[in-house]
DONUVO-176434 format. One record per atom (N, C-alpha, C, CB): x, y, z. Coordinates in steps of 0.05 Angstrom, whole numbers, plus 5000, padded with zeros to 4 digits. Atoms other than C-alpha are relative to their C-alpha. Glycine has a CB too. Layout:
! residues N
+------+------+------+
|   xx |   yy |   zz |
+------+------+------+
|    X |    Y |    Z |
...
+------+------+------+
***
This chain:
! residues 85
+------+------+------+
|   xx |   yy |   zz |
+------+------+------+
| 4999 | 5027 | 5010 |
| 4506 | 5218 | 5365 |
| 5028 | 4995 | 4988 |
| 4977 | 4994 | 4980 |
| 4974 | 5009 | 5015 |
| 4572 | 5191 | 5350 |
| 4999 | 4974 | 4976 |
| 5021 | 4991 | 5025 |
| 5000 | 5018 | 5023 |
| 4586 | 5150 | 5289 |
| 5022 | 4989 | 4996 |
| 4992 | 5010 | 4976 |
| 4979 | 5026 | 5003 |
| 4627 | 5091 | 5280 |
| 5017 | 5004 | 4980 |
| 4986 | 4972 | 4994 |
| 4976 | 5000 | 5008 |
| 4693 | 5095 | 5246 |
| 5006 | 4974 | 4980 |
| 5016 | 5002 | 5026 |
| 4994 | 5022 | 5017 |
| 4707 | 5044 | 5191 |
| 5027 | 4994 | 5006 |
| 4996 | 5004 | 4970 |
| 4972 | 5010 | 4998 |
| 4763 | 5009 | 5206 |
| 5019 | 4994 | 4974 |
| 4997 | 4976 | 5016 |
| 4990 | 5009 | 5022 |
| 4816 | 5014 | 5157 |
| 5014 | 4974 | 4997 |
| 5014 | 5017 | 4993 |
| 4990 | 5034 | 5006 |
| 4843 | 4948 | 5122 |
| 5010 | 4990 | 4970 |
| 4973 | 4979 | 5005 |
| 4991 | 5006 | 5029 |
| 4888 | 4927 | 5063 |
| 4993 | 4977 | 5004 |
| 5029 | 5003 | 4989 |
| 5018 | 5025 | 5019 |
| 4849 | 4881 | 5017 |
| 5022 | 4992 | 4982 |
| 4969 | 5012 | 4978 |
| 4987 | 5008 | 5012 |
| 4905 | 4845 | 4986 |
| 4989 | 4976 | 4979 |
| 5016 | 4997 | 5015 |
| 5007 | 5016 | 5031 |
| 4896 | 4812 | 4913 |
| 5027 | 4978 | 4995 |
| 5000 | 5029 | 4967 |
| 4978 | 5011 | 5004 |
| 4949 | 4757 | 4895 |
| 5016 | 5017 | 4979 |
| 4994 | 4975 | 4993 |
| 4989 | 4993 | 5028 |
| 4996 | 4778 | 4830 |
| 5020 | 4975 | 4990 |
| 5017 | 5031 | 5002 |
| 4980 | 5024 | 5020 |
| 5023 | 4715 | 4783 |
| 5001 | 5004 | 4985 |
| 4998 | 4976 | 4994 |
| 4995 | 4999 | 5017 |
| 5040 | 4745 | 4730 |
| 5018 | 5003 | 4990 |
| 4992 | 5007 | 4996 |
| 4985 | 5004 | 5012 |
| 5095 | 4728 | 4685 |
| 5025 | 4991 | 5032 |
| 5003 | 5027 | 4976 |
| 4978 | 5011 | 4977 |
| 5159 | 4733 | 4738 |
| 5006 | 5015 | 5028 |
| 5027 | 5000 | 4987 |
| 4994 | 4989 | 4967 |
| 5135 | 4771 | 4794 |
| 4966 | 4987 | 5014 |
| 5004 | 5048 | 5002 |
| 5022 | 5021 | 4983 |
| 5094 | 4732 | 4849 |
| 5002 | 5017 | 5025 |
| 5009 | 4961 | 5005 |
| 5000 | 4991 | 4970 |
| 5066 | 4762 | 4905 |
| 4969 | 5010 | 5005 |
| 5024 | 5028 | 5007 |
| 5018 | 4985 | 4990 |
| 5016 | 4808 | 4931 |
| 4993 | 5035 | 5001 |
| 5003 | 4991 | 5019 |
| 5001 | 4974 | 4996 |
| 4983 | 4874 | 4932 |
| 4975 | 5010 | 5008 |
| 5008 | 5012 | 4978 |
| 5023 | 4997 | 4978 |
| 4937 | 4914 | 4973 |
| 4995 | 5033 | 4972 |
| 5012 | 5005 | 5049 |
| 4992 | 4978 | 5013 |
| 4915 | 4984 | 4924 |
| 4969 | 5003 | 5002 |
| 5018 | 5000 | 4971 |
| 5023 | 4988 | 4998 |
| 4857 | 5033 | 4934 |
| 5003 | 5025 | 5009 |
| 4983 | 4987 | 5015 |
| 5004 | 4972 | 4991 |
| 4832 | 5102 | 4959 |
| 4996 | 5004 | 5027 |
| 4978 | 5011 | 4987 |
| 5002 | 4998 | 4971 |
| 4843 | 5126 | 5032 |
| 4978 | 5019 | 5010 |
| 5026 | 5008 | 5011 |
| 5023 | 4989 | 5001 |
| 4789 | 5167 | 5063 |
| 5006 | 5034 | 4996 |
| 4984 | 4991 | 5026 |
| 4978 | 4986 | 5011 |
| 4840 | 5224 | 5049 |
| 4988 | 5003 | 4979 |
| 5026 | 4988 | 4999 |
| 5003 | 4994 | 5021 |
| 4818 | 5212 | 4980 |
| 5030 | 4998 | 4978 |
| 4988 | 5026 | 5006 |
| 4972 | 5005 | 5014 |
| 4891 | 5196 | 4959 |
| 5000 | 4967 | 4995 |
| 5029 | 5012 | 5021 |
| 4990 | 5015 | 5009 |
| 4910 | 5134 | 4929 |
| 5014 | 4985 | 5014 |
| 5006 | 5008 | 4986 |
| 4976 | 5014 | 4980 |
| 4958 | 5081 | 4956 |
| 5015 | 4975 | 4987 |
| 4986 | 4988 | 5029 |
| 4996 | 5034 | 5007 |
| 4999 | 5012 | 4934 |
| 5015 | 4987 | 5017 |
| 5014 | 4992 | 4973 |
| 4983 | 5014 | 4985 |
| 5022 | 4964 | 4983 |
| 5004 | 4976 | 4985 |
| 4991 | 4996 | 5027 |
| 4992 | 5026 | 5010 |
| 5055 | 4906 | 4956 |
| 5025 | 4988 | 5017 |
| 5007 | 5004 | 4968 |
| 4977 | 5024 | 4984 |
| 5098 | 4842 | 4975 |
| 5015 | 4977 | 4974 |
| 4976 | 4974 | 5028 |
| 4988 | 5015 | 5024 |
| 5130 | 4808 | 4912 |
| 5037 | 4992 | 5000 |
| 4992 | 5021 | 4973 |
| 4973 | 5008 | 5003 |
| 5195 | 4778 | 4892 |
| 5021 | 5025 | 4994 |
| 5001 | 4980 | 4979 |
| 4979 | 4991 | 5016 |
| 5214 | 4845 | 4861 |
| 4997 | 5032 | 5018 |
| 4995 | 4998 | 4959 |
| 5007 | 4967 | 4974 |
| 5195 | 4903 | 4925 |
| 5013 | 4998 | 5019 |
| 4971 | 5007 | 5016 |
| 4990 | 4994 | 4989 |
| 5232 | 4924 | 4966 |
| 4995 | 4988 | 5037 |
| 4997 | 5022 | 4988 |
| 5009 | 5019 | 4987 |
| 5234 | 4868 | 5020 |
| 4980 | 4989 | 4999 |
| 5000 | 5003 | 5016 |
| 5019 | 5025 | 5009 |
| 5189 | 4829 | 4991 |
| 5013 | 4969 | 4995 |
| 4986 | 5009 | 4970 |
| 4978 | 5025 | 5004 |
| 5242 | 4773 | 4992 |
| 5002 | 4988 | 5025 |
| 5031 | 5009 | 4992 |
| 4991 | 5005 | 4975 |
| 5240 | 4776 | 5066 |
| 4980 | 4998 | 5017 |
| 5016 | 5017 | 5009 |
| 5038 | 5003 | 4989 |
| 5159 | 4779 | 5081 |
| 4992 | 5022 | 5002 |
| 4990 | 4988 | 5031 |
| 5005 | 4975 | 4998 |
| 5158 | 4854 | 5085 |
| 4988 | 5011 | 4974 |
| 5022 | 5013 | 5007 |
| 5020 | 4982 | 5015 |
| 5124 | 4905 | 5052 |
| 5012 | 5027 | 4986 |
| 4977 | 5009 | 5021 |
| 4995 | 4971 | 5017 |
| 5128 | 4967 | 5003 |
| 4976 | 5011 | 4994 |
| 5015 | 4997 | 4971 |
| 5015 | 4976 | 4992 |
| 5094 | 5026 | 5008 |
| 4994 | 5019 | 4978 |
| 5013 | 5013 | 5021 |
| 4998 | 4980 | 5016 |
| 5073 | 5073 | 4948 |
| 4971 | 5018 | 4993 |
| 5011 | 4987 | 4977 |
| 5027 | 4985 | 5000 |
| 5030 | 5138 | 4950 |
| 5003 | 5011 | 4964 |
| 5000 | 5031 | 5029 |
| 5002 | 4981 | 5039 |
| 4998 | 5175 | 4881 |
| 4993 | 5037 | 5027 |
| 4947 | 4981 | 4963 |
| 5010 | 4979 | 5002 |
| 4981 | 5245 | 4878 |
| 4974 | 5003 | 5003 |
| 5006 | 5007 | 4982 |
| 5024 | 4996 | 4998 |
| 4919 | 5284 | 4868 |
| 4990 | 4995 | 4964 |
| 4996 | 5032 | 5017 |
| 4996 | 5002 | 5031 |
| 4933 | 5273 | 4788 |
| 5000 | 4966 | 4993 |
| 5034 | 5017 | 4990 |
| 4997 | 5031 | 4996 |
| 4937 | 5193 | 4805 |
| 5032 | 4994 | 4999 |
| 4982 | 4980 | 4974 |
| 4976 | 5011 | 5003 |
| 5008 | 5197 | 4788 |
| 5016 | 4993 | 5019 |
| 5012 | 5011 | 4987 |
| 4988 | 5017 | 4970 |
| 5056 | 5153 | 4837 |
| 5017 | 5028 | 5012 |
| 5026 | 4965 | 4993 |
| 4982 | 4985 | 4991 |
| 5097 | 5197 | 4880 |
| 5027 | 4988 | 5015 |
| 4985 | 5015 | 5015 |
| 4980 | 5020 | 4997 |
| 5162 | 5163 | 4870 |
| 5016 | 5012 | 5032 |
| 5023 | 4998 | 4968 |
| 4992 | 4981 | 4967 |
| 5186 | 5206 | 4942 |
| 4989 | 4977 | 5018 |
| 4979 | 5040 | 5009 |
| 5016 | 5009 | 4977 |
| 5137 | 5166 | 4977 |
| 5008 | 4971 | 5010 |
| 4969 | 5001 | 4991 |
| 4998 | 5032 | 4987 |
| 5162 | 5093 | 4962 |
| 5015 | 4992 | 5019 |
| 5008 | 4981 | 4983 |
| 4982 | 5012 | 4961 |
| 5183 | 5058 | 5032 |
| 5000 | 4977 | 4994 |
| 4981 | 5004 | 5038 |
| 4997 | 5034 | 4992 |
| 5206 | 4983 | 5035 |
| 5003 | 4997 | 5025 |
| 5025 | 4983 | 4988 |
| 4987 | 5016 | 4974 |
| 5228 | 4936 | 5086 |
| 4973 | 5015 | 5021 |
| 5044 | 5012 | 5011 |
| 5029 | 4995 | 4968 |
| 5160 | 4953 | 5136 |
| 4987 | 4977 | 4997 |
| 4970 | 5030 | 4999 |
| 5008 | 5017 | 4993 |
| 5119 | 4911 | 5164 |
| 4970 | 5011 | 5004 |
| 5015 | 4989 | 5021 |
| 5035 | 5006 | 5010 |
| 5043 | 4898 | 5152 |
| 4987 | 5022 | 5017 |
| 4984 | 4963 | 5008 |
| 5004 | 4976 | 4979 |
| 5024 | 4950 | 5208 |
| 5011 | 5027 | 4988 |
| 5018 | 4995 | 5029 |
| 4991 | 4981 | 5004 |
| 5073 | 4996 | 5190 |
| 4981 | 5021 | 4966 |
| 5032 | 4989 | 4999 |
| 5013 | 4997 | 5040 |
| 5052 | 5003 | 5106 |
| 4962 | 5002 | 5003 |
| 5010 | 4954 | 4972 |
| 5028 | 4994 | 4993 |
| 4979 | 4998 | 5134 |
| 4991 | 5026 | 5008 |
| 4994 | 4986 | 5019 |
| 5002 | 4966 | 4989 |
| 4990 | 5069 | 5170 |
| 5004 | 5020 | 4985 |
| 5019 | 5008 | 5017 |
| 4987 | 4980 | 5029 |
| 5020 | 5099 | 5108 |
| 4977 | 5003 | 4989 |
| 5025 | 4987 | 4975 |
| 5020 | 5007 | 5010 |
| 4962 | 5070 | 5072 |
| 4981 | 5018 | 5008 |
| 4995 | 4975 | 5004 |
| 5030 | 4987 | 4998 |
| 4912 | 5102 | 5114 |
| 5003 | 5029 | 5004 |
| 4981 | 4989 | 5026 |
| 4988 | 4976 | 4989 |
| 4954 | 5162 | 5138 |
| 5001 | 5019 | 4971 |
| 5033 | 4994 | 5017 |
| 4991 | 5000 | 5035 |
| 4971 | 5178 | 5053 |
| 4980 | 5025 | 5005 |
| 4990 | 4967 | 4970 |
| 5005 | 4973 | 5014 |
| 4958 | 5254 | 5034 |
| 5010 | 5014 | 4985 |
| 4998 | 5014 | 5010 |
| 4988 | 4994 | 5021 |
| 4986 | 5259 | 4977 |
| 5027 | 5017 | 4994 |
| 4983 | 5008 | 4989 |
+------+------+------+
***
């Protein structure tokens, strides 16, 4: 019996707070690792419609190595689901 595959999918939240506007997608991959995609005025092409990319650890802490800008919604989606800390 084969079993169906959940399709992964960033759930993006708005963010208006104070002077950064944008977006962010953040949760647990099936990995079990962590993830933050965001699109704001202040990420790394987020000026330009693109995306930034940031994995955590197994400790939650970010793994500043990991952050990627300038990708595209596909791309930061793969990271997202691909993410092993």
């Amino acid at each position: 019996m084969s079993k169906k595959m959940k399709e992964f999918r960033l759930e993006f939240e708005e963010l208006s707070g104070g002077y950064i506007v944008g977006k962010q997608a953040a949760g647990k991959n099936e990995h079990g690792y962590e993830y933050s995609v965001v699109q704001h005025s202040m990420s790394y092409g987020g000026d330009r419609g693109q995306y930034e990319f940031a994995g955590y650890d197994s400790n939650g802490e970010m793994d500043h190595n990991s952050v990627t800008g300038f990708l595209s919604l596909l791309a930061a989606t793969e990271m997202a689901k691909n993410w092993k800390g």
